[in-house]
SEPA-862692 format. One line per field, with one value per residue (C-alpha): residue number from 1; residue in three letters; x, y, z. Coordinates in Angstrom, 2 decimals. Example, Ala and Ser with C-alpha at 12.3 -4.5 7.8 and 13.67 -1.06 7.14 Angstrom:
BEGIN
ronu	1/2
nuke	ALA/SER
east	12.30/13.67
north	-4.50/-1.06
up	7.80/7.14
//
This chain:
BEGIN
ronu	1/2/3/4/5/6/7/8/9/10/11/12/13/14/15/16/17/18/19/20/21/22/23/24/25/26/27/28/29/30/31/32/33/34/35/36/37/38/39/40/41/42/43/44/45/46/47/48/49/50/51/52/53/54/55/56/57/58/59/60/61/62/63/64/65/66/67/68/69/70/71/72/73/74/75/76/77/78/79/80/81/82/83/84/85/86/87/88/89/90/91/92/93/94/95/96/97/98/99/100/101/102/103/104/105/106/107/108/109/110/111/112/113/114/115/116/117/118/119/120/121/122/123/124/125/126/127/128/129/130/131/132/133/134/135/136/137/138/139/140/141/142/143/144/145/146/147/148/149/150/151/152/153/154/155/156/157/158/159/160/161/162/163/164/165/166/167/168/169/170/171/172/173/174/175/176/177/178/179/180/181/182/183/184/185/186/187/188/189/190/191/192/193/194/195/196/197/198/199/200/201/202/203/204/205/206/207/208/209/210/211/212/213/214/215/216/217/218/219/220/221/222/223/224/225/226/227/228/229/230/231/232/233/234/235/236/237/238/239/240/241/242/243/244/245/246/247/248/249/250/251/252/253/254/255/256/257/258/259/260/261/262/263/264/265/266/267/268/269/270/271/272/273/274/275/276/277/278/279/280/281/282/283/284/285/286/287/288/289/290/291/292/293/294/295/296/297/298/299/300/301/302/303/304/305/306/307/308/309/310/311/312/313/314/315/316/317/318/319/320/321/322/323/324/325/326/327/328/329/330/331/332/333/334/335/336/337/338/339/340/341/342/343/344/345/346/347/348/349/350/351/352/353/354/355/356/357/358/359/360/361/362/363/364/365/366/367/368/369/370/371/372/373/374/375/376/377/378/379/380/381/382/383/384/385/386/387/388/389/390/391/392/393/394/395/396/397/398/399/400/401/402/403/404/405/406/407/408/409/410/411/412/413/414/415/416/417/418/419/420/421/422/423/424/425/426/427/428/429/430/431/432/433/434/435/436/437/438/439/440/441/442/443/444/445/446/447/448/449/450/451/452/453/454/455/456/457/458/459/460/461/462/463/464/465/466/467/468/469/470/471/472/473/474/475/476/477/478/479/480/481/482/483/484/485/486/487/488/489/490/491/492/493/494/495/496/497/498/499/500/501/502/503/504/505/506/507/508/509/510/511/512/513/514/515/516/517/518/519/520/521/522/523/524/525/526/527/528/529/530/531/532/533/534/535/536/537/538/539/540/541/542/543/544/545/546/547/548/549/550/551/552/553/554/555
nuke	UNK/UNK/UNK/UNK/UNK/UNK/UNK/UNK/UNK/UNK/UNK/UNK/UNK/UNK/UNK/UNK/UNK/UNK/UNK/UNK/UNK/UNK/UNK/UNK/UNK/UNK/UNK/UNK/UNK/UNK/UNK/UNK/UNK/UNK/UNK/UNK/UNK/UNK/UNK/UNK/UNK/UNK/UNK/UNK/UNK/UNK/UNK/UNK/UNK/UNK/UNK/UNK/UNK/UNK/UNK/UNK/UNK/UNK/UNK/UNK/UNK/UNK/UNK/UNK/UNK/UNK/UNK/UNK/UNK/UNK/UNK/UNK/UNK/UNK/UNK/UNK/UNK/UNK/UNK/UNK/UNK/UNK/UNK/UNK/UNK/UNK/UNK/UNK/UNK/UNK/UNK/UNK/UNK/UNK/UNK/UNK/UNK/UNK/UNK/UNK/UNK/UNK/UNK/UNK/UNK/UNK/UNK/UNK/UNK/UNK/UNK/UNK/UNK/UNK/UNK/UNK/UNK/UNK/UNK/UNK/UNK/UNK/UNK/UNK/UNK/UNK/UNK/UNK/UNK/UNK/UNK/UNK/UNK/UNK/UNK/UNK/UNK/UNK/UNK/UNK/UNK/UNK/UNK/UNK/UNK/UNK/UNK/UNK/UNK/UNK/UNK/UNK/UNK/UNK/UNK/UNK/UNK/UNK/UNK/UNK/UNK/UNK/UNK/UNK/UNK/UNK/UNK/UNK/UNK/UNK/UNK/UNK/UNK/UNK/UNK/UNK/UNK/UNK/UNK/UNK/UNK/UNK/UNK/UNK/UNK/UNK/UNK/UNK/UNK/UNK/UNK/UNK/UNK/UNK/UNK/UNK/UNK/UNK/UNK/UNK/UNK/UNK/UNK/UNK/UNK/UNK/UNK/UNK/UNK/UNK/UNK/UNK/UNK/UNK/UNK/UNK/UNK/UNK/UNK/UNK/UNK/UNK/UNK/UNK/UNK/UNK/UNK/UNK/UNK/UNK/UNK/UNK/UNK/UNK/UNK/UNK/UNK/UNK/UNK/UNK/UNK/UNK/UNK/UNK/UNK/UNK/UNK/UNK/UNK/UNK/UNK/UNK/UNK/UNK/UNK/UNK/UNK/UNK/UNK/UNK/UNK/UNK/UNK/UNK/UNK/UNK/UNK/UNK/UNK/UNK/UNK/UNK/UNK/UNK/UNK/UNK/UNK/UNK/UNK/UNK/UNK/UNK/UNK/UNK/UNK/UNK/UNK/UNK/UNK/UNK/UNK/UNK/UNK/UNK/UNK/UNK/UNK/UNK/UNK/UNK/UNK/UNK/UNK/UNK/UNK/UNK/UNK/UNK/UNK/UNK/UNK/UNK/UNK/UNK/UNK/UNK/UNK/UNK/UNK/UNK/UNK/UNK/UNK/UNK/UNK/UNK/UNK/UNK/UNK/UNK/UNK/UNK/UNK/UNK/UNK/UNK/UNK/UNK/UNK/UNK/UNK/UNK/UNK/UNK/UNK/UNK/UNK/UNK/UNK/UNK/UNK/UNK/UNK/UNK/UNK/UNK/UNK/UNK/UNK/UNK/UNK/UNK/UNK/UNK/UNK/UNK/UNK/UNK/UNK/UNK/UNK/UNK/UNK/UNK/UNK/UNK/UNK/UNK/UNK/UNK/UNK/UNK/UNK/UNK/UNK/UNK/UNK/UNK/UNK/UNK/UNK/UNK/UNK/UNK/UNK/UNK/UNK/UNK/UNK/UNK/UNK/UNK/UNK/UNK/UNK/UNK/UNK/UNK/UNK/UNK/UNK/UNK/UNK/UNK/UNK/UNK/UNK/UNK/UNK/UNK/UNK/UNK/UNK/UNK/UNK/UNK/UNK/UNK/UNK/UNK/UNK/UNK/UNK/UNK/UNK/UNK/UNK/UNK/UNK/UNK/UNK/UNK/UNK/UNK/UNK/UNK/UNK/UNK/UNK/UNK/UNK/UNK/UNK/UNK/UNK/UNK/UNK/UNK/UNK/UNK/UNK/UNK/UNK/UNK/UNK/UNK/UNK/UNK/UNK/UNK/UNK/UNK/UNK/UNK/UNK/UNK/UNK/UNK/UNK/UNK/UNK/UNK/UNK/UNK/UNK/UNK/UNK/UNK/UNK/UNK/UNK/UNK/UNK/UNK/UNK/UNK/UNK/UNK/UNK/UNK/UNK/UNK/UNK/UNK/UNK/UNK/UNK/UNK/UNK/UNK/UNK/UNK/UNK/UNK/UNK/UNK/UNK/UNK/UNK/UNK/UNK/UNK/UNK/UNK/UNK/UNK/UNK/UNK/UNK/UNK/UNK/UNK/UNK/UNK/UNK/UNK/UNK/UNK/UNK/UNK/UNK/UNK/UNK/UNK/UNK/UNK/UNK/UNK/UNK/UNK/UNK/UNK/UNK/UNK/UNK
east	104.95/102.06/102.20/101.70/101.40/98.87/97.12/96.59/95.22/93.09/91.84/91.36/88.96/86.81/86.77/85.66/83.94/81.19/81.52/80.26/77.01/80.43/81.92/81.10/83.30/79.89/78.61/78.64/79.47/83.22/84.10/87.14/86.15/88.18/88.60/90.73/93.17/96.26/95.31/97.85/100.38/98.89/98.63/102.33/103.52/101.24/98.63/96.66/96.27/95.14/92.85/91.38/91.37/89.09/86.87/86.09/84.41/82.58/81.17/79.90/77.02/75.14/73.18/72.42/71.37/69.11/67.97/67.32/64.90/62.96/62.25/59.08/60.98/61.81/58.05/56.86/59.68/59.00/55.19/55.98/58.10/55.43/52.82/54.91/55.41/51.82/51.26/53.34/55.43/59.18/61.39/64.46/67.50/69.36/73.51/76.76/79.99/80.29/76.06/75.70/77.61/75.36/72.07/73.63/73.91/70.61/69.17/71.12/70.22/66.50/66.54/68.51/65.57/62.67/64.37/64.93/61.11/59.41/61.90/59.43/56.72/55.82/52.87/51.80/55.57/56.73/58.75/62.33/62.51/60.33/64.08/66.40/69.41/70.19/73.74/75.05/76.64/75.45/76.63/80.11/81.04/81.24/84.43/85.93/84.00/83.35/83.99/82.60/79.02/78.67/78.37/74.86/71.88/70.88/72.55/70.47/67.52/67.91/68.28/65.38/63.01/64.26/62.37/59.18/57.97/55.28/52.74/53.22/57.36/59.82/62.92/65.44/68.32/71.09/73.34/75.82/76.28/72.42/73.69/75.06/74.20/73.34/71.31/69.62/68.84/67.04/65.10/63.92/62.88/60.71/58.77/57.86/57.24/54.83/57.22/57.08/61.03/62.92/66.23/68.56/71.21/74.09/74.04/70.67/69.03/67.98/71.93/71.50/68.17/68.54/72.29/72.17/69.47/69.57/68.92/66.02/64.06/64.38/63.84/61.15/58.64/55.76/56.18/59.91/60.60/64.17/65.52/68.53/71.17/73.72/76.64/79.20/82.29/84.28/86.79/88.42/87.85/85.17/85.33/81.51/82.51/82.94/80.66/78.04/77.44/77.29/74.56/72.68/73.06/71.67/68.69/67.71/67.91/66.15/63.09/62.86/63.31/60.74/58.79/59.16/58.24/54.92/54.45/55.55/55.52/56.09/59.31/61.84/61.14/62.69/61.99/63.12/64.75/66.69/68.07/69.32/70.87/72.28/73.76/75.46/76.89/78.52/81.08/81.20/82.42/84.93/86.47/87.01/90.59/90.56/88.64/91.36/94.07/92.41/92.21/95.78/97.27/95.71/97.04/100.31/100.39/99.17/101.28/104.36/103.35/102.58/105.91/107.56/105.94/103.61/99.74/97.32/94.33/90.99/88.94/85.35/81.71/78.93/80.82/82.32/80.26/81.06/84.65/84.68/82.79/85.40/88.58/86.77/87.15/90.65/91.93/90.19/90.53/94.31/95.23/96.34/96.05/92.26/91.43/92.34/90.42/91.80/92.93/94.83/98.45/99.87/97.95/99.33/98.21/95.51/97.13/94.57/91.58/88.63/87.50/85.54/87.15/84.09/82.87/83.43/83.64/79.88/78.51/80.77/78.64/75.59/75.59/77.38/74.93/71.98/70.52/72.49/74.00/72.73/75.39/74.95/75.14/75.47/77.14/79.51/76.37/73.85/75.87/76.09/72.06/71.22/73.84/76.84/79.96/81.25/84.93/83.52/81.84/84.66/86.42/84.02/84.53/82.40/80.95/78.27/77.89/80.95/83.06/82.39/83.10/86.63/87.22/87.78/86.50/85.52/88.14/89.78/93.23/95.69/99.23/99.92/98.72/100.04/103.55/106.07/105.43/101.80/99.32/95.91/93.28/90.28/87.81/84.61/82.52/82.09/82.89/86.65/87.63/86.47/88.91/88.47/90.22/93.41/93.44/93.99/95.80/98.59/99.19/99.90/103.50/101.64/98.30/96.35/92.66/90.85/87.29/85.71/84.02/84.81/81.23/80.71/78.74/76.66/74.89/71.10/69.09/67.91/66.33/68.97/71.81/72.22/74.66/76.79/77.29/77.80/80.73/82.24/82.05/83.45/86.04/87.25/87.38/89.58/92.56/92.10/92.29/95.29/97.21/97.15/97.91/100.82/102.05/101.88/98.37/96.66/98.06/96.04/92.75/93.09/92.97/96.11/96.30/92.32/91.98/90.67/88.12/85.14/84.26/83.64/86.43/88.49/87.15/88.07/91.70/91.60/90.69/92.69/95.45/94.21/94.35/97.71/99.24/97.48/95.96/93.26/90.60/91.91/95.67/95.14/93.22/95.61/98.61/95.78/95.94/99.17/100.52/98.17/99.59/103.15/102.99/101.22/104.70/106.73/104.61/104.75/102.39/100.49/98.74/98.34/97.21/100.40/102.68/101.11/101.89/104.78/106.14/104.81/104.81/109.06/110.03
north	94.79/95.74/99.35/98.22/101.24/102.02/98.93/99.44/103.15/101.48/98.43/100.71/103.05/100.70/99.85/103.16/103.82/100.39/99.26/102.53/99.85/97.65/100.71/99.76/101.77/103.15/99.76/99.24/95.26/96.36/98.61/98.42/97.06/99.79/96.28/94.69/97.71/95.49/91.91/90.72/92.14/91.37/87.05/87.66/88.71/86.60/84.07/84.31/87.84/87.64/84.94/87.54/89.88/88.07/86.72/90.18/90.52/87.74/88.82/91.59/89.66/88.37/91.33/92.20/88.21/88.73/92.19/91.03/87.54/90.34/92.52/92.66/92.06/88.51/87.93/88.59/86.82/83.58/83.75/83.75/81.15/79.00/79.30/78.76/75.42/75.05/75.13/72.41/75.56/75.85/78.14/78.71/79.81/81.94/82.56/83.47/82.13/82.45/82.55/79.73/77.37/78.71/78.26/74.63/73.91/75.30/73.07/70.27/70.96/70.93/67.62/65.78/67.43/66.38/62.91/62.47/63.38/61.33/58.06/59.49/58.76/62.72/63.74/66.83/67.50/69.12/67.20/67.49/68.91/72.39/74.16/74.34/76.08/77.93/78.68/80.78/78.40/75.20/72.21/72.21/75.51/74.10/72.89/75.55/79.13/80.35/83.90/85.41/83.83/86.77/89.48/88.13/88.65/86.45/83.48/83.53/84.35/80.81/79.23/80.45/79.73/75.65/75.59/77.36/78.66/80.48/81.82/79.64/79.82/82.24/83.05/84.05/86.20/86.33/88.83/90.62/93.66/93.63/93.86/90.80/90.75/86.97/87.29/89.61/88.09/85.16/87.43/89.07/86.21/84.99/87.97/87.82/84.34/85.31/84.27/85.84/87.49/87.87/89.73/88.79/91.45/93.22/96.12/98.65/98.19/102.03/102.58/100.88/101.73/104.14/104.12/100.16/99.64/95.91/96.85/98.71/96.08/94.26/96.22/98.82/95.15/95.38/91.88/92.04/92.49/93.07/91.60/93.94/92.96/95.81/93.77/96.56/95.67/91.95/91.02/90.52/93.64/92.52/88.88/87.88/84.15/85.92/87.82/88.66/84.64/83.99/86.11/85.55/81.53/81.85/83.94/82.21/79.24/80.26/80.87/77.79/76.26/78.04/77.14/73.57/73.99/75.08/71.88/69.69/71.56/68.57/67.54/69.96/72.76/76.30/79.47/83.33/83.06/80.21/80.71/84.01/82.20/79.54/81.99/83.37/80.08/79.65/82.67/81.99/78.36/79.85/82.23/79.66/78.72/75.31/76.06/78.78/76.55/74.43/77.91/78.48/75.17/74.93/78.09/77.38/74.09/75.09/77.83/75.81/72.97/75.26/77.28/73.94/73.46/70.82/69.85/69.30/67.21/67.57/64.72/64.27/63.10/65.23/68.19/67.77/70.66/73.27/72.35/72.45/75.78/77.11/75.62/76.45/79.70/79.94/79.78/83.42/84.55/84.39/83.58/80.12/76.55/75.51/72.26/70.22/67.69/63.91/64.22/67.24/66.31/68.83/71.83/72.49/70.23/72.78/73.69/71.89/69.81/67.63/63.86/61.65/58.44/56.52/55.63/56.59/60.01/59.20/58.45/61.34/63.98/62.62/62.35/65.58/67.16/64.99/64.69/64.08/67.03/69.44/70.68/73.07/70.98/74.28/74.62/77.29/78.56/78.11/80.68/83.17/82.24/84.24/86.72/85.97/87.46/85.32/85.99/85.10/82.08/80.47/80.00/78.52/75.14/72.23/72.08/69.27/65.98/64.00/67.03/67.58/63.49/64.43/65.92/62.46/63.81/60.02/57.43/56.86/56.83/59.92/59.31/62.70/64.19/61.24/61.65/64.11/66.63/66.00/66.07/64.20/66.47/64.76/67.80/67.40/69.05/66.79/63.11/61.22/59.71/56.77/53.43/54.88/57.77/55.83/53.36/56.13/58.36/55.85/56.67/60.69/61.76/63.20/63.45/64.72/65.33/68.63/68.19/70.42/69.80/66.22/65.51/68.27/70.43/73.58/74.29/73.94/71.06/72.61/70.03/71.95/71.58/75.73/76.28/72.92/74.16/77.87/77.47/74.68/77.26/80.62/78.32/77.56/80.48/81.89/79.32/79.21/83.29/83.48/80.88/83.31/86.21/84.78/83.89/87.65/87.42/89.72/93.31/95.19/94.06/93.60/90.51/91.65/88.54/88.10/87.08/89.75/87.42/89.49/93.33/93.33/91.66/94.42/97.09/95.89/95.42/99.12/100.46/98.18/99.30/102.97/103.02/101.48/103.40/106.63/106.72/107.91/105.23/106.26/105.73/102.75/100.75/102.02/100.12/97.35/96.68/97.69/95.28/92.31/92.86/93.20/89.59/88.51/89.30/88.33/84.26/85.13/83.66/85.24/87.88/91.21/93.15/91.94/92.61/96.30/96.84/95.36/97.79/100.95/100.74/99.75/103.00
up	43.65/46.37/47.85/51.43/52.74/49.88/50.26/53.88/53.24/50.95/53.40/55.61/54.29/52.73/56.64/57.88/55.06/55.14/58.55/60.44/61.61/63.12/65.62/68.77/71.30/73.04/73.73/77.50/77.40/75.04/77.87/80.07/83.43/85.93/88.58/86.14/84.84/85.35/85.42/83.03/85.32/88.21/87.27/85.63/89.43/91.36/90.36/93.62/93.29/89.90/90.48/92.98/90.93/88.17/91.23/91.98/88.95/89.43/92.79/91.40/89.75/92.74/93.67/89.79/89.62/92.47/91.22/87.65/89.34/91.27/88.01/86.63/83.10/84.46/85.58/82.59/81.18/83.03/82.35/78.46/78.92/80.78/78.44/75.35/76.85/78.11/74.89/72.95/71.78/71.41/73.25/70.88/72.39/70.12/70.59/68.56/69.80/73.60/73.71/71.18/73.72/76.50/74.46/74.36/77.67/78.39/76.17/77.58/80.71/79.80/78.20/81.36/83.07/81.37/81.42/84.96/85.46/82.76/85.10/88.16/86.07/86.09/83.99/81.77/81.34/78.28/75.57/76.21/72.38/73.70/74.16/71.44/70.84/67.99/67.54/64.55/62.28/64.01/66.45/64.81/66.39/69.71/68.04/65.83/65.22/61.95/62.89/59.59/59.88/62.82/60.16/58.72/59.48/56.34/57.83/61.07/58.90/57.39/60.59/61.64/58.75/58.90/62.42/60.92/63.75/64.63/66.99/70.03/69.81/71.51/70.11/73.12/71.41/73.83/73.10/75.74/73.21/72.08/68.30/67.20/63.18/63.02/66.41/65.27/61.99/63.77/65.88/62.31/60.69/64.11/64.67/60.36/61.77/64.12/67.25/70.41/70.69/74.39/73.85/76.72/77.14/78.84/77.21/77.07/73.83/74.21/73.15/69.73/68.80/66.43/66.09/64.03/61.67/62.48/65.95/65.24/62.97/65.80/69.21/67.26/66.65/69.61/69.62/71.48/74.48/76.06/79.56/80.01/83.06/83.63/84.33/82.80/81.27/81.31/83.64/79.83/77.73/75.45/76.32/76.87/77.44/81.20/83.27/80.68/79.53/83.17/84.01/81.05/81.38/85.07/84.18/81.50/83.71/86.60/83.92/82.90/86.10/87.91/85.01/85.56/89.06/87.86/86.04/88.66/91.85/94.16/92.64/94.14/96.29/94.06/94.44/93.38/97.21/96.85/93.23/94.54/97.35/94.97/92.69/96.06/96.97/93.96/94.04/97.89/96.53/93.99/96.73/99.24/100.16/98.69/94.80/94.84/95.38/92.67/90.12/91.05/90.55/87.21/86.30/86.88/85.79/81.90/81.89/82.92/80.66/77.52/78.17/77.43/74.43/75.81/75.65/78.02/77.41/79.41/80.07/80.73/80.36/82.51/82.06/78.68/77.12/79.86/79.27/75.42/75.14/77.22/75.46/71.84/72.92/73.61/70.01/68.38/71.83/72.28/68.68/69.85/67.12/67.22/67.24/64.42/62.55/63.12/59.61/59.61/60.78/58.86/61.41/64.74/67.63/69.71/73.68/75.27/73.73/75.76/75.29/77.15/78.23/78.49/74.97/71.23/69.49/67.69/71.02/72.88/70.57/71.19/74.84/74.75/73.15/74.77/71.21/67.60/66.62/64.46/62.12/58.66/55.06/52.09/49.14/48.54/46.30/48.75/51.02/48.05/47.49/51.20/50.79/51.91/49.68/47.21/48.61/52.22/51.09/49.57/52.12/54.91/55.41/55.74/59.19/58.63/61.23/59.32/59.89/63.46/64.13/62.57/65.90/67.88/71.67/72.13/74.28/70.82/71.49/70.12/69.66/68.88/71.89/73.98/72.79/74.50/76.93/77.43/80.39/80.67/83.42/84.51/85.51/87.12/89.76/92.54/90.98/91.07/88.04/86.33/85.60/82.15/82.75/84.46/81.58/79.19/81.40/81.51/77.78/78.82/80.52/83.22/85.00/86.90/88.64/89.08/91.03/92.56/95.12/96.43/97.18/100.03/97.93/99.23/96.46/96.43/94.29/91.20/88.62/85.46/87.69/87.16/89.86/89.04/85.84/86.62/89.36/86.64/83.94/86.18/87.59/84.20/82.80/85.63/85.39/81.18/81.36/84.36/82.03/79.21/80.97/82.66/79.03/77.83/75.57/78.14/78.39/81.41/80.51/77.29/74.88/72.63/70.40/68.96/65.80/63.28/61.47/61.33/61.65/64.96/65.83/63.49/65.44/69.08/68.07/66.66/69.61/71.20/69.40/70.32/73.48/74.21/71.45/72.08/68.47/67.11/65.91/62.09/62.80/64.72/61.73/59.12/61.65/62.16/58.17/57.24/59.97/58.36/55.04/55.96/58.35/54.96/52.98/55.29/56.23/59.54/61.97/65.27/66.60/64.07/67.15/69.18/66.37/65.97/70.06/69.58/67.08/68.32/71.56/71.45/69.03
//
């Protein structure tokens, strides 16, 4: 019979002992943001107050935004940027997780650009293929993460060397913590590529340099340069699908943009001014009486709805990406079911998924997307091949183009969804809904319409849509983070129910875990794995970290 307590010992010092390079406590973007101390208590008592509360945060960015355009790291920034694309050169957007699903709507973005100028017959325009995003794991973890694939550097590596780049290319690693392995790992194999590397970051790279050898193969090159935004911590303790993904999509934005306006400076009238104004009218948009009516109402309403052990199902077509790579998120985030393939009837139905009523799943990805999807085809062997452990490797599943389609976002109809308790949200920024979304509303118990703006919008022209995007995005993640801290999965500021699937994961719920408990960082991963092992025993399902509180903190 296992020696739990043995086992966990032993777990746990194979921890400590190989994943010193995973410790990040000193990173400035993991840090507890002093705003936000009691959120979870404050949304519990009142979900206007805590809706403030997280908007705080928020404010926060507009004079860094404005700071960070006026830097001479952003000039020099924009002009590589410009004359990668002068030159027929590719900028490649490089994210994990919450900066994967930016990097895609940047690239989105880019393309819908491009388009709408080559219809005004605009010349000397770059191909909409010059931006590409690069997420860790590819196009199918917009739907599910792979959480593991974040501890290689090999697997960005080979990424990376199927876009052979080279001299005239830019990598952009965005990174809120400036040490994400796989991140790093394509930034590696660009600069032995001959790229030109931009690391966008929260957190100074001076912090890691010399501390992570990854970091330094990558910051030490002459060839990479770092554009560092000092945002401090999340509204979320270590959740970078917040403030730091906001900052980072609008900069990277604004380069390109401005960049456009160099190649067609007669289309739309930008400059450093008016993005910093822009940036401003968003959060003055998200404060204002009526968007936090909207925040509120959604909070409640999910909260009530899940409490009743009912779904809610998002529909929509411009913004479809902004809403998946929000709702992806919820599942490692707050240990809640991801989304299941079509398939799998035997998983748990996901809280809250997103389709498009307007045509089929195929066409769904493609549109939301703006090109076909590019998804990952390996053999368990071909993971092993580039270095990935044979124990890790086994168990990643297939995340190629006829996997992702398994996830039906198109106007396909879902019984299982439909049936019961179930509630069908169209979400948009400043359009009603289409007949579509009646016709299969009808087949929900309840819906209901969330749009933003009604058509009275304040928010400058801009030919990426940045700030459409950007208020969609913040005002999501405020009514998808109240609804989980009114359900008990946010204690202060603290995500207590993430799922442990990688090392760095492992070491935010130990300090997690530390804190609250008043641990040392030892004690706290020994609990950490000897609570894993003994939920293991017992088939029980949920959060390790919330079972560990829940333990300790009640003897």
């Amino acid at each position: 019979m296992l020696d739990i307590k043995k086992e966990a010992q032993r777990l746990s010092d194979e921890f400590l002992d190989d994943s010193k390079e995973y410790r990040l406590g000193f990173v400035e973007a993991e840090q507890s943001n002093p705003k936000t101390k009691e959120m979870g208590e404050i949304f519990r008592e009142n979900t206007v107050a805590g809706v403030k509360t997280l908007l705080s945060v928020d404010e926060k960015l507009v004079p860094l935004f404005e700071k960070t355009l006026n830097s001479e790291e952003f000039d020099a920034f924009c002009k590589d940027v410009f004359e990668c694309l002068n030159a027929g050169g590719k900028v490649i957007i490089s994210g994990c997780g919450s900066t994967g699903r930016l990097a895609m709507r940047i690239e989105a973005s880019f393309r819908q650009a491009i388009r709408a100028l080559a219809e005004k017959n605009k010349k000397n325009i770059p191909s909409e293929d010059s931006v590409v995003a690069l997420m860790t794991g590819g196009d199918y973890t917009i739907i599910r993460a792979v959480e593991s694939f974040e501890d290689y550097t090999s697997l960005g590596c080979m990424q990376v060397k199927e876009l052979a780049l080279c001299n005239k290319d830019i990598l952009v690693g965005v990174t809120a913590t400036a040490e994400t392995t796989s991140i790093l790992g394509t930034a590696k194999q660009a600069l032995e590529d001959g790229a030109k590397v931009w690391m966008i970051v929260c957190t100074d790279p001076s912090t890691v340099v010399g501390k992570l050898q990854r970091a330094d193969v990558v910051y030490k090159n002459p060839n990479c340069e770092s554009l560092y935004m000092k945002c401090g911590g999340m509204a979320l303790t270590g959740s970078t699908r917040m403030q730091s993904s906001t900052i980072e999509q609008a900069i990277i934005l604004s380069a390109l943009e401005l960049s456009l306006a160099r190649f067609v400076p007669e289309d739309i009238n930008i400059d450093k001014s008016k993005l910093a104004k822009g940036f401003a009218s968003c959060i003055n948009m998200l404060k204002s009486d009526v968007v936090i009516e909207h925040m509120v109402r959604a909070t409640d309403m999910e909260t009530a709805l899940y409490e009743r052990g009912g779904h809610v199902t998002y529909f929509a077509d411009e913004y479809m990406l902004d809403v998946l790579s929000d709702t992806t998120e919820r599942g490692p985030t707050f240990s809640v079911p991801p989304f299941r393939p079509q398939s799998r009837t035997d998983m748990p139905m996901s809280w809250a998924f997103a389709k498009n009523p307007t045509t089929s799943t195929e066409n769904a990805w493609f549109e939301c997307f703006e090109r076909k999807p590019r998804c990952i085809d390996k053999t368990t062997d071909e993971y092993i091949d580039i270095g990935i452990k044979p124990e890790v490797a086994k168990k990643i599943p297939k995340i190629d183009f006829n996997s992702l389609l398994e996830y039906e976002i198109g106007c396909e109809p879902d019984p299982d969804r439909e049936g019961g308790d179930s509630l069908a949200v169209w979400i948009d920024y400043d359009k009603s809904a289409p007949s579509s979304f009646g016709a299969a509303a009808a087949r929900y118990k309840n819906s209901e319409q969330l749009v933003l703006c009604n058509g009275n919008s304040s928010l400058p022209e801009t030919r990426l849509k940045i700030f459409e995007h950007l208020t969609m995005k913040m005002f999501i993640n405020v009514f998808s983070t109240g609804a989980m801290a009114k359900m008990g999965k946010i204690c202060g500021n603290y995500m207590i129910c993430i799922n442990i699937a990688n090392k760095k994961l492992v070491d935010r719920a130990t300090r997690i875990i530390a804190d609250l408990c008043k641990l040392d960082y030892e004690k706290a991963n020994y609990e950490l794995f000897c609570e894993k092992l003994l939920m293991e025993k017992e088939g029980k399902q949920g959060s390790v970290v919330q079972s560990v509180l829940n333990r300790l903190l009640t003897v």
